[in-house]
N, C-alpha and C positions, 0 to 999 in steps of 0.2 A: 548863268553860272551861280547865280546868288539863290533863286528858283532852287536848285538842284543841291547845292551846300544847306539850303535850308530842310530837304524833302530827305537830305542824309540826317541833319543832327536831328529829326524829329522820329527819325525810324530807331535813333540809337535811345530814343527815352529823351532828348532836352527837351524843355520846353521854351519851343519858340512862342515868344509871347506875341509879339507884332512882325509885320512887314510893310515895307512902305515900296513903292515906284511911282514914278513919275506917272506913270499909265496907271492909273486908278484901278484900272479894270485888272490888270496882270495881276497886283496886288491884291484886289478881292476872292479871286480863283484861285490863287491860290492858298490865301488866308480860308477859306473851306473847302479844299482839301487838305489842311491842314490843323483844322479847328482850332487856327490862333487868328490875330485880332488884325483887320485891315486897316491902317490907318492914315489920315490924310495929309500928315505933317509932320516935319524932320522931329521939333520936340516932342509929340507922340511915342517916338520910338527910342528915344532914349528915357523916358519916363518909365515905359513900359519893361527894360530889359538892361541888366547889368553889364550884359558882354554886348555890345554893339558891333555886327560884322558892315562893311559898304562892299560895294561893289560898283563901279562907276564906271564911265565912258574915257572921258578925258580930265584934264589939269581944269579948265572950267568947270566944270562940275566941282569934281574935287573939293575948289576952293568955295563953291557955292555953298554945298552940307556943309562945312566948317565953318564959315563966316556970318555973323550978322546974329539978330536977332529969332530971327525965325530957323537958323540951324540948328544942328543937332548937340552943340555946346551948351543950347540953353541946358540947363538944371544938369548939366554932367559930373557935377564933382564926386570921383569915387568909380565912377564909370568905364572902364575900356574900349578902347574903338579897333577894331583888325580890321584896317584898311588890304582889300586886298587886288585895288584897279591896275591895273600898268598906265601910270604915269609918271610922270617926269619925277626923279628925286627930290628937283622941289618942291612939285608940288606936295609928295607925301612928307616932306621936313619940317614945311608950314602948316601942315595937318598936326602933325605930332607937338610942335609949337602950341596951335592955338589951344588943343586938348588941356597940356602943360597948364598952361597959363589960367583952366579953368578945374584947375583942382583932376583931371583923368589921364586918363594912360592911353596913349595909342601904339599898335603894333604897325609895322608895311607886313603883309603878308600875301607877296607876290607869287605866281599862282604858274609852273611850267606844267600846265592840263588843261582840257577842255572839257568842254560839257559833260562826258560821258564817266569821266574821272570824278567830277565834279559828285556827277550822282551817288556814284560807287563807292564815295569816299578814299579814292586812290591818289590824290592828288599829289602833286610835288610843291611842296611850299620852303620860300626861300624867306625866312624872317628877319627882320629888324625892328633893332627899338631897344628898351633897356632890359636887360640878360634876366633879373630880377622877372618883369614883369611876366616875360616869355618864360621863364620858366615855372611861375606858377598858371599861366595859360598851356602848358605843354598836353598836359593829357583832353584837353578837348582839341587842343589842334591834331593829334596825331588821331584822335578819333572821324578827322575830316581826311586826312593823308594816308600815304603810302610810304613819302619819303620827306621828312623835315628837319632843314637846316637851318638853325641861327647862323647869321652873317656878319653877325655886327648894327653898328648905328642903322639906322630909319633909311636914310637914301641908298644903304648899300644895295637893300631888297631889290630898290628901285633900277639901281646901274647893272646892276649881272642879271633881272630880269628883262632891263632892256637889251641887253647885249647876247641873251639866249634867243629871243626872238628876231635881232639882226639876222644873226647866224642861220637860225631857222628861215627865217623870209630869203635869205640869200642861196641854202640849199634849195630849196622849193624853187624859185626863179630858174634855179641853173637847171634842176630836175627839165622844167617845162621846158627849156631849150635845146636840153640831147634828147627830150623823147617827139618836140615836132622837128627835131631838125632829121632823126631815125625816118618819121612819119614821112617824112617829107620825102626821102631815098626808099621808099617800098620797103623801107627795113619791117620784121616780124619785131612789131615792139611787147610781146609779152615772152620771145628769147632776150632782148638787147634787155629786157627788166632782170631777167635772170641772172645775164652779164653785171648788168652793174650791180647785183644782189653780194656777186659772186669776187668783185675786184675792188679796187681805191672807188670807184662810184660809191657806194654803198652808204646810203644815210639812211637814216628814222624817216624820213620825210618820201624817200623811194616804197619802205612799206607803206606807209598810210597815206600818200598822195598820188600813187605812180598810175593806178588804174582808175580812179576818179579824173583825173587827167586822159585818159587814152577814152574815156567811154562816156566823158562831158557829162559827170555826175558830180555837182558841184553845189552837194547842201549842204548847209553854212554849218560848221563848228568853229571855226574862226573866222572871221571876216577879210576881203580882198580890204575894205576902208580900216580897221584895225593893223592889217598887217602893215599899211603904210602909216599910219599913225603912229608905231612901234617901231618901225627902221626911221620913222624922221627923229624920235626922241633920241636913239643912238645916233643920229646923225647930229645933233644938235650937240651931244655929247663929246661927239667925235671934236669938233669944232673950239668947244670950250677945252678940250685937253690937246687941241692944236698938232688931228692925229689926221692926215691922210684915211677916206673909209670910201672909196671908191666906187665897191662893188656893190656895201651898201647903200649908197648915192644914185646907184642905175638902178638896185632891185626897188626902193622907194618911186621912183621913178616910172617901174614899169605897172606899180601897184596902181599909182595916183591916175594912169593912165585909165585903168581898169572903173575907176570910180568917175573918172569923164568923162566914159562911155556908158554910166548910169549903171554899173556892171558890178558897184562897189559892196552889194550885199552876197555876192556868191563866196563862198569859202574858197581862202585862200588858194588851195590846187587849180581856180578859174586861171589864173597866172597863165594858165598853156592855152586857153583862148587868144590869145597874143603871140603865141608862138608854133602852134599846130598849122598846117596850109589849111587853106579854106574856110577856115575860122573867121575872128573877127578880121584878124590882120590877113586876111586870104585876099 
């Protein structure tokens, strides 16, 4: 994603001064293809560049870049950070905290796209942080989007992006279960996609996961270990606001499975490996 937001703002004219990854290597290829600068450590890159974007895995991480001495706070004051990982609210609260506290501004700028958006600059971005600051950031965000919302504070990003991708992991699950459970009856599963195109079935996730499921084509734009990383944060959520969440309780569930079968890097629509006959669970 960061790859791809990066190979967008560089085609509209910014200049990307640095990139950093933890893989040194991803970072250098693409620092020339880009004819900006590779560099080996968090304070590098805030040295090098006023708008600071991250892109991160999880709440470790996260809290890794922002804390300590060799994070990316060092020498920030003045700086911006647009955090835009899906993690927990706290972790992005304590991000925007620590920034505070050293003279910078952070945005959550949670991300409802994948890779291909990402490139395109089409993406759907859900902001938080202070209205001020997003608003003088707005015309290079909308130069990365398609469609961009301020939300409010720094954790709101973080609660309705986890809660879009519950929602999403939870379609997806149910998707992979009426089309092996079709499979399973000699149903014609590219009518019964039609059906559900055509009735209450019908979600985002039956266009872009329905036939990658039916024809075990399952290259990653999101991840099977993401998607459960993503329903446990709303689960975890669920929990602190003392809410009954079920179904996203089973589709975590049947993700975490997928990652115990070593299974964890196929894109999310893998989900009907578990539910197809003769598959995994065959």
């Amino acid at each position: 994603m960061g790859a791809n937001m990066a190979r967008r703002l560089a085609d509209l004219g910014y200049p990307v001064t640095a990139v950093y990854d933890h893989h040194a290597s991803l970072a250098s290829s693409l620092a020339i293809e880009l004819g900006s600068q590779a560099v080996t450590t968090l304070p590098e890159v805030t040295a090098a560049a006023d708008v600071i974007f991250t892109v991160v895995t999880d709440d470790a991480s996260m809290n890794e870049i922002f804390s300590g001495d060799a994070s990316l706070l060092k020498g920030a004051s003045g700086k911006v950070f647009i955090n835009c990982a899906t993690v927990s609210p706290g972790a992005h609260e304590a991000a925007a905290e620590a920034a505070e506290a050293m003279g910078a501004d952070a945005l959550a700028a949670s991300m409802a796209s994948s890779i291909t958006q990402a490139r395109q600059g089409t993406l759907y971005l859900m902001v938080g942080g202070d209205e001020a600051v997003f608003e003088r950031l707005e015309p290079l965000l909308k130069d990365i989007s398609s469609s961009l919302r301020y939300v409010g504070p720094v954790g709101n990003a973080a609660r309705i992006k986890a809660l879009v991708n519950m929602v999403m992991n939870i379609n997806t699950a149910g998707l992979a279960e009426g089309l092996g459970l079709g499979a399973a009856m000699g149903l014609d599963l590219q009518l019964l996609k039609e059906v559900f195109s055509q009735t209450g079935a019908n979600s985002r996730v039956l266009e872009t996961d329905g036939d990658d499921m039916i024809t075990r084509e399952h290259d990653c734009y999101f991840s099977a270990s993401h998607a459960a990383k993503d329903s446990g944060i709303a689960n975890v959520m669920a929990d602190s606001a003392g809410v009954q969440a079920p179904l996203s309780r089973a589709t975590e569930a049947q993700y975490r499975k997928l990652i115990d079968l070593g299974l964890g890097e196929l894109d999310k629509s893998g989900v009907a490996e578990l539910t197809f006959p003769g598959r995994v669970n065959g």
